[in-house]
C-alpha positions as CSV (number, residue, x, y, z in Angstrom):
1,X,120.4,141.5,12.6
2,X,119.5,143.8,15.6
3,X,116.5,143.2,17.6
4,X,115.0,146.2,19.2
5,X,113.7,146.0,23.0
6,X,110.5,148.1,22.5
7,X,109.2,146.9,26.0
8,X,111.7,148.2,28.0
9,X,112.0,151.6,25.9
10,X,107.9,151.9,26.5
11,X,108.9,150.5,29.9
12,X,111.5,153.5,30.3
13,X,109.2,156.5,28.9
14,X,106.3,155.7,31.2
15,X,108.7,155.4,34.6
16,X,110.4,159.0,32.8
17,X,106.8,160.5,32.3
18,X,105.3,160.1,35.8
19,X,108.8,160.8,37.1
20,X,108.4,163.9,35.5
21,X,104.9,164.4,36.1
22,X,105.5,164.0,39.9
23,X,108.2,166.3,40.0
24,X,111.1,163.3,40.7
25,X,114.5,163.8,38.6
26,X,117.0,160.6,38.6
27,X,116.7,158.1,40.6
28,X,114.4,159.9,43.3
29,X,111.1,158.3,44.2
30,X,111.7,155.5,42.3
31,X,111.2,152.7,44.5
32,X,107.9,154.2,45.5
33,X,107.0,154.2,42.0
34,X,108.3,150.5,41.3
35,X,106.2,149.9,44.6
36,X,102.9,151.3,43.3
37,X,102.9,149.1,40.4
38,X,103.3,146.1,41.5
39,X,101.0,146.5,44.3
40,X,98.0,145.7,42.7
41,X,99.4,142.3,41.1
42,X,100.7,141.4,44.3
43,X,97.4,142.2,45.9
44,X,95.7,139.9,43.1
45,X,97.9,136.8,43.5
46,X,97.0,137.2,47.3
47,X,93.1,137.1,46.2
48,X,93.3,134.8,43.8
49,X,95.2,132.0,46.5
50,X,92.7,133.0,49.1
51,X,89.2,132.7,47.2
52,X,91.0,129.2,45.4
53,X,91.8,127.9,48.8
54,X,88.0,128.6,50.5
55,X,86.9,126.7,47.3
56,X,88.8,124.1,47.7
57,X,87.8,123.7,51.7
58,X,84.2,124.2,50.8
59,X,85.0,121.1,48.2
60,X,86.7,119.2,50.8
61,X,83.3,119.9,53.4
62,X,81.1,118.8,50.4
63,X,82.9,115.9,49.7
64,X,83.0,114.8,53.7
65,X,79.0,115.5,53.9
66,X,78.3,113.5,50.9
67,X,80.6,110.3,52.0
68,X,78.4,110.8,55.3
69,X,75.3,111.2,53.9
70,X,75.8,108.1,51.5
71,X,76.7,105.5,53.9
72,X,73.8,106.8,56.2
73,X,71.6,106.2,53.6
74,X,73.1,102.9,52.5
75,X,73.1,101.6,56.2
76,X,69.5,102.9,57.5
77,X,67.9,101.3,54.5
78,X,64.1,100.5,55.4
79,X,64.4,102.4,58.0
80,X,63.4,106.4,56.8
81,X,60.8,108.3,58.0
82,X,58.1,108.2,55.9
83,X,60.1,105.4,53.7
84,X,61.3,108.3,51.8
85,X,65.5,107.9,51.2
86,X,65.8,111.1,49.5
87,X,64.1,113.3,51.8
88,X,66.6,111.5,54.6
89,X,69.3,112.1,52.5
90,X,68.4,116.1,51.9
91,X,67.9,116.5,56.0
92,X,71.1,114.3,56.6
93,X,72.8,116.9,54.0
94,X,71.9,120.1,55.6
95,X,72.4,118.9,59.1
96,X,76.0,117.6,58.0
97,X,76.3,121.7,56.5
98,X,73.8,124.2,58.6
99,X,75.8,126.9,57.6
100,X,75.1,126.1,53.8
101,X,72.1,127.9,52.2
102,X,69.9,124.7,51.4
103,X,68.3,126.5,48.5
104,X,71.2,126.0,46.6
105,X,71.7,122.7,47.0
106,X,70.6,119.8,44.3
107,X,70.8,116.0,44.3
108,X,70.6,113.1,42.1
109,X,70.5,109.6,44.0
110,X,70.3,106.4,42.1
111,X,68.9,103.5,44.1
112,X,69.4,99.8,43.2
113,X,66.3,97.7,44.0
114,X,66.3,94.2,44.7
115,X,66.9,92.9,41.0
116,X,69.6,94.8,41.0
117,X,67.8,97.5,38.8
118,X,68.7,101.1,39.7
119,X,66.2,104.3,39.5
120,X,67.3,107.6,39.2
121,X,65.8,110.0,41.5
122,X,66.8,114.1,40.9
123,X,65.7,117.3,42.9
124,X,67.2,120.6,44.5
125,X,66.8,122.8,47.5
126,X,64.6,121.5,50.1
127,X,62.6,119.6,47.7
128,X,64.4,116.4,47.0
129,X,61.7,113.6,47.7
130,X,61.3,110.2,46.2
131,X,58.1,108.5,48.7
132,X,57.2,106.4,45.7
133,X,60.6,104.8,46.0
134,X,61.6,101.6,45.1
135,X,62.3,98.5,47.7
136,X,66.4,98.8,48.3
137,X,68.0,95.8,47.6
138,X,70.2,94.5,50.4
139,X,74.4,95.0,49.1
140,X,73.6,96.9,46.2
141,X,75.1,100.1,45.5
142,X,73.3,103.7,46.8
143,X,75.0,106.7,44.5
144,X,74.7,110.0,45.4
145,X,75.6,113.1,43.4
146,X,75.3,116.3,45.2
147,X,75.7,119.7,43.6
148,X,76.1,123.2,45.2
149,X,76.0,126.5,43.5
150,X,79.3,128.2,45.4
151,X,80.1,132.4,45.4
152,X,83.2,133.0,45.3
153,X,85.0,135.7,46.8
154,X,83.2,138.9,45.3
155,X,84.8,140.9,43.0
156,X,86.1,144.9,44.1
157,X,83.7,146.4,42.5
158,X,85.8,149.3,40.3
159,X,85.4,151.5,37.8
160,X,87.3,149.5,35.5
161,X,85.7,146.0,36.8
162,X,82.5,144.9,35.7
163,X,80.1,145.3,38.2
164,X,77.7,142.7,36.9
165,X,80.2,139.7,37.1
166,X,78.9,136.9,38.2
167,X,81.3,134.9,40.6
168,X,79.2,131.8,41.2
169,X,80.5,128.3,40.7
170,X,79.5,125.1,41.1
171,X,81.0,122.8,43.9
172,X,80.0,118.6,42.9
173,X,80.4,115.7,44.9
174,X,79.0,111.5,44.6
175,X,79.5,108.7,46.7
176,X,78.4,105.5,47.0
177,X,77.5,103.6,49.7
178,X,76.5,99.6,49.8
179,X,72.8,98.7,51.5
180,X,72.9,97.2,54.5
């Protein structure tokens, strides 16, 4: 039983074909040619390992922030303005990142009291508050969640791309942090 190669005869009428429509005959031009296809995959692979390694160092930034943000919480406890922990922990936030758009920033922070009970407080953007919080417990957990909506690097906009795509991801981090 023969098996035909049908990719490399399709391969070999479409290198003869421009060939010919460009006006090469054997071997000349070739290399160009070779060149000018694999440009654009080598130019993806290039984008592709540059917009996963700013996500990855935005991740890593996140991450740091939130650690920061968590034991500053968990050791200042009783001592907020205002008594409010969340609305610390959203200033503490965008000060650790001023060159993050706070808008697109959300938290969840749970708070152990001093039974031991823990209350879930959630908000986003510059409106994460919890003043009606509860009495934190002395070395009982503080978890924080934070959550940032991330855009990627933007997509060439082509005519054979989409030029609606959406390239926004979301970047999550939690820590926890015991009361002091």
């Amino acid at each position: 039983m023969k098996i035909k190669n049908v990719l490399r005869r399709n391969g070999n009428w479409l290198v003869r074909c421009t060939k010919r429509a460009f006006g090469r005959r054997g071997e000349e031009g070739s290399a160009l040619l070779e060149f000018a296809l694999t440009l654009p995959m080598l130019f993806g692979l290039i984008y592709l390992g540059a917009s996963l390694t700013l996500g990855m160092y935005n991740l890593q930034q996140l991450g740091n922030a939130t650690s920061a943000t968590a034991m500053a919480v968990g050791s200042d406890a009783g001592l907020f303005p205002n008594s409010d922990p969340c609305a610390y922990a959203e200033s503490t936030m965008v000060a650790s990142l001023p060159s993050w758009k706070a808008a697109n920033f959300s938290y969840v922070m749970w708070i152990s009291n001093t039974s031991g009970t823990q209350v879930k407080y959630t908000g986003s953007g510059t409106t994460f508050s919890c003043s009606t919080a509860v009495t934190m417990g002395p070395n009982y957990p503080v978890t924080l969640t934070v959550s940032y909506t991330y855009s990627w690097l933007g997509i060439p906009v082509l005519p054979f791309f989409n030029t609606g795509q959406n390239t926004a991801g979301t970047l999550a981090s939690s820590q926890s942090a015991i009361q002091m």
